[in-house]
N, C-alpha and C positions, 0 to 999 in steps of 0.2 A: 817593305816596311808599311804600303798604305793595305795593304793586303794584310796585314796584322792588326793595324789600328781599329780599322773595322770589325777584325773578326774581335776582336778586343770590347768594340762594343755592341756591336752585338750578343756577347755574351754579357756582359753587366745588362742590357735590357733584358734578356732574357733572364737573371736572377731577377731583376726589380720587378720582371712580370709575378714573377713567382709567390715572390714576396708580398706582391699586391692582394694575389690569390688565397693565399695563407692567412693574410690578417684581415681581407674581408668574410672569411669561411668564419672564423672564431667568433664565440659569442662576446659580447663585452657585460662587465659585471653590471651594467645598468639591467640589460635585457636577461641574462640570468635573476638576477633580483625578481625582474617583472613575471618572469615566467614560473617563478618560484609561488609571487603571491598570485598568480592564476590557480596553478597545483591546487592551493592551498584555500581558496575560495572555494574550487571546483569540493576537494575533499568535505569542505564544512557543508556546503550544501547539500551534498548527498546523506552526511550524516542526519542533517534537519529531515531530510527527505524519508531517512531508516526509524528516524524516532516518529516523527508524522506516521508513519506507516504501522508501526508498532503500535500507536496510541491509535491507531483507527481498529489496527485486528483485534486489540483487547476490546472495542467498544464495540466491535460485533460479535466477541466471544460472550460479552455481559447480556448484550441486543437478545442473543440465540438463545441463552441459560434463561432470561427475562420471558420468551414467546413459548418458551417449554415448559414452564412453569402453569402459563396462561394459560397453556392447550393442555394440560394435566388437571388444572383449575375448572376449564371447562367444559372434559369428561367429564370429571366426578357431579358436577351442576345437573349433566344432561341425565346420567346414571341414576340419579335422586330425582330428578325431574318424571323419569320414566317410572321409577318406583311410585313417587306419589299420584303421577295420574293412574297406574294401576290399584294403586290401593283406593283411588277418590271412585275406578269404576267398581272396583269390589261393594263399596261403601251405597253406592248410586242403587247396584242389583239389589244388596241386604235390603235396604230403603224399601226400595221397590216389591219388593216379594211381602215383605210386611204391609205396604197399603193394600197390597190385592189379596191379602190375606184381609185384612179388617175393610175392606168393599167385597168379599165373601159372605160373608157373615150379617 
């Protein structure tokens, strides 16, 4: 009989261990809540982070079309720059051939 009472409780510790085990494993609706508005911080920030990100690549894709313009802007400058110092030396020779033509004379 005391060989029974024992193992008698023995076995009830060993559920209430169990028991123990089981309901401290579980999450409780506080801490689901919390980890929920983690989740949900963690998503919103990354979304700030996807739209930052987006509004920085459009303002380098404006930056890029803006400095390609510039550099198209100033060939064409340099092209006409070239042109007219060629025409100012054509201009210099003409000049020039006319006075040593009228210091001939």
């Amino acid at each position: 009989m005391k060989n029974f009472k024992a193992s008698k409780v023995i076995r009830i510790c060993v559920v209430l261990m169990a028991l123990g085990f089981m309901v401290s494993g579980c999450a409780t609706t506080a801490q689901v809540k919390q980890l929920e508005d983690q989740i949900n911080a963690a998503s919103l920030k990354a979304d700030n982070a996807m739209a930052a990100a987006a509004a920085a690549q459009k303002t380098a894709d404006d930056c890029s079309a803006t400095a390609d313009k510039a550099n198209l802007a100033a060939k064409q400058a340099a092209d006409r720059a070239a042109a007219a110092a060629d025409r100012a030396e054509n201009a210099a020779a003409k000049a020039e051939a006319v006075f040593m033509k009228h210091m001939k004379k």
